[in-house]
N, C-alpha and C positions, 0 to 999 in steps of 0.2 A: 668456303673461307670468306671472311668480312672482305676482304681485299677486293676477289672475285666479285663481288655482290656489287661493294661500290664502281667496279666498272661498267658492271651489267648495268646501274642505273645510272651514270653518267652518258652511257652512249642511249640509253631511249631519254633522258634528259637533253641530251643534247639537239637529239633526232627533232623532237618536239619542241626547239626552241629557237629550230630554221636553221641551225648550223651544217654541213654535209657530214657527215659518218660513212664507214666503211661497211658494205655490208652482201656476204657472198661474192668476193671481189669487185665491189662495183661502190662508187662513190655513191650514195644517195642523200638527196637533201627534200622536206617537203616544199619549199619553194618553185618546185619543179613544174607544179602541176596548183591551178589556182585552188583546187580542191584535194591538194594533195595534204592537208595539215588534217582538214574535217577527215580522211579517206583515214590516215595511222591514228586519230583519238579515237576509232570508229572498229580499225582492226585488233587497238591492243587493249581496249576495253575488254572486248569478246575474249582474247587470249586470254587475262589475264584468269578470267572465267573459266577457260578453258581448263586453263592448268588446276585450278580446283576442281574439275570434275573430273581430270582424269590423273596429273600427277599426285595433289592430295589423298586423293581415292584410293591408292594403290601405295602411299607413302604418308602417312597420316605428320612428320615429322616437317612433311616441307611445307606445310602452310606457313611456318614463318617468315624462312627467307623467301618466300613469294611474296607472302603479306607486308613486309617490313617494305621492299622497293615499293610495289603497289601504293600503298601509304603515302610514299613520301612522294610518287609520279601527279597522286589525288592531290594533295596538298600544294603544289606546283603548276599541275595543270588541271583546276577542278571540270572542264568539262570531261577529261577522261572517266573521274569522280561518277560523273553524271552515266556515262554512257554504259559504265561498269555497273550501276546498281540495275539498268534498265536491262541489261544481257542477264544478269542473276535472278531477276524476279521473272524473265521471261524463260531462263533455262531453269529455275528453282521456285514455284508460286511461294511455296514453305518457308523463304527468308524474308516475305514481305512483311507478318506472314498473314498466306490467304491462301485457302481452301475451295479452288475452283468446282462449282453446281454444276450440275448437268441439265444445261436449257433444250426446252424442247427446240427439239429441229437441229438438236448437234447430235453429228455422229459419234459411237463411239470411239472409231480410229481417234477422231479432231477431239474427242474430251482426254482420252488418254495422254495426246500428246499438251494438251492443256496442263496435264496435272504431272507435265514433268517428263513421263515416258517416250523412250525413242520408239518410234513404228517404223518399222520397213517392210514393204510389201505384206502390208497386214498382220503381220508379225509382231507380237509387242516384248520388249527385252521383258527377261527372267527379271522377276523379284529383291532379287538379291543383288544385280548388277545395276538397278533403277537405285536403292538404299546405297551403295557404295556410292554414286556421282552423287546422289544430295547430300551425303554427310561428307562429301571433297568440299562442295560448295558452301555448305554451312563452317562449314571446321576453317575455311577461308575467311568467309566474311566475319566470323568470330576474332582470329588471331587479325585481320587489319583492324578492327576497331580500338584493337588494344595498343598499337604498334604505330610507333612514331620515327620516319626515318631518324639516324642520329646526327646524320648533319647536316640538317636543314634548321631554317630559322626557327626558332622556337618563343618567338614572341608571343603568334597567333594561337589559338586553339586546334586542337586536330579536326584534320575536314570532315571527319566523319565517327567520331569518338563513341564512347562507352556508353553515353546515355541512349545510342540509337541501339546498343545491347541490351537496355534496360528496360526502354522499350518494347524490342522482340519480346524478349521473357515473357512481360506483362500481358501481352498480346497474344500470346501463344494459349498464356493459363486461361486467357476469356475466351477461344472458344474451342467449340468442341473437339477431342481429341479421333484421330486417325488411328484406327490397327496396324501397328508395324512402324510409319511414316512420325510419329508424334515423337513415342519412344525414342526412336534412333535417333531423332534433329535434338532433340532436347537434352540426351547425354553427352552427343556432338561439342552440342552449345557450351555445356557447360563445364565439360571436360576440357575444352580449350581457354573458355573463357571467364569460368567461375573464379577462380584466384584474382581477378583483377576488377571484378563485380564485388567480390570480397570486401576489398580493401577500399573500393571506392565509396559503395552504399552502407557497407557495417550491419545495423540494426535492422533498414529497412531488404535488406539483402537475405539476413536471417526469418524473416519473415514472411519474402516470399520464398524460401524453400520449403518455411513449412506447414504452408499452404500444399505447395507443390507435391510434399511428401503425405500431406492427412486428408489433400480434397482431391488433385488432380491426378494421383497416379492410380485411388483405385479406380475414377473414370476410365483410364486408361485401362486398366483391370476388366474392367465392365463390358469391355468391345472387344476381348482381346480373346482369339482361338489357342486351343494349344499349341498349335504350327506355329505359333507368333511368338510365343514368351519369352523366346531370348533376349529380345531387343527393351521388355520388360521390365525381365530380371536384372540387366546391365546397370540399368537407372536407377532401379528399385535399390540395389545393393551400394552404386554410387550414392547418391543422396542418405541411405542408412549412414554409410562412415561417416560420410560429410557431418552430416549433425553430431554425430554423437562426438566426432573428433572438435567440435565445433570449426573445422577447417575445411578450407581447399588446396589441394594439392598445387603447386605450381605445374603447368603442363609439357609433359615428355616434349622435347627437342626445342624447347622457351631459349629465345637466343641470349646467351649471358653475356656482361661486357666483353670476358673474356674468348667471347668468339670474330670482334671488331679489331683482334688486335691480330686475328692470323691470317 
């Protein structure tokens, strides 16, 4: 509920602006500790990260009310801002986006985990559970770039707005595409965040999809095993409707006004 939401971001607003808050019965304030203010911009950067790689992941609907506090915490406290991009590009190279080499003299455990993957005890996660935490993380950074708390000042511009989606895109379609890892970020992306690229870019919008649909996806074609095609076909068949419908959908669980009011 909007209610719930605004408490949840009044007590980490408040947490972060030296006031004391309750929290697991215990009073805590960051003036406690000289380094207690840098220590929370520092653990709920990483959280908020968090929650896209594994709440998102497994709930594709809650990026928004993640993304909408998120939003408004950056916009408030930009070193959170900071410390949040620097957790995502280090848990997600793909939203920078960059496509980590394999240097000589790195292992492959150390390049695996480079390129996003958890290792434990030499063991590298399934395929499938790696693409679920980066399209949590993407399908996040997608829905804050669009999302602006709603009661916050609204003089300024947003700390980290749509053109830095416009960006990605652009960056994505220049280089080479990944088997499996391309696909899935880029329907991700745009499943969350196409309707508001829409409206904002128009022509030049329509232009790069169809690029995207005549030059970049049978690259992706080009690399792509049978084992892989789902992640494909998903994009393949979004981007068909998209043009033809010349539309994008608004995205599943998009917070309406009408959800601020319950």
């Amino acid at each position: 509920a909007g209610s719930k939401l605004k408490e949840i971001f009044d007590k980490i607003n408040n947490l972060l602006s030296g006031k004391s808050v309750q929290s697991g019965g215990r009073t805590v304030a960051v003036t406690q500790h000289p380094q207690g203010l840098d220590f929370v911009y520092y653990k709920l950067a990483e959280k908020f990260v968090r929650q896209g790689e594994e709440e998102v992941a497994s709930n594709h609907d809650a990026a928004f009310p993640i993304a909408v506090v998120a939003s408004g915490i950056w916009e408030m406290h930009p070193r959170v801002g900071d410390l949040f991009l620097a957790h995502l590009h280090k848990n997600c190279p793909y939203s920078v986006p960059f496509y980590p080499a394999l240097k000589e003299g790195t292992s492959m455990e150390e390049y695996q985990r480079m390129l996003g993957y958890q290792v434990k005890d030499s063991m590298v996660e399934e395929q499938d559970r790696f693409l679920k935490r980066m399209s949590g993380m993407i399908r996040l950074y997608a829905a804050i770039i669009q999302l602006r708390w709603p009661y916050g000042d609204k003089q300024g511009t947003h700390a980290h707005g749509l053109n830095h989606g416009w960006r990605w895109l652009a960056q994505m379609l220049n280089i080479e595409p990944l088997a499996d890892v391309t696909a899935t970020l880029l329907f991700d992306f745009l499943e969350v965040c196409g309707n508001a690229l829409m409206k904002q870019y128009q022509v030049q919008f329509w232009k790069m999809m169809l690029l995207l649909q005549e030059d970049y996806i049978p690259r992706i074609e080009a690399i792509t095993s049978s084992g892989q095609m789902g992640s494909l076909m998903r994009l393949k068949q979004f981007v068909k409707t998209c043009m033809e419908e010349k539309k994008i959908p608004l995205p599943k669980g998009a917070l309406q006004p009408s959800f601020w009011k319950s």
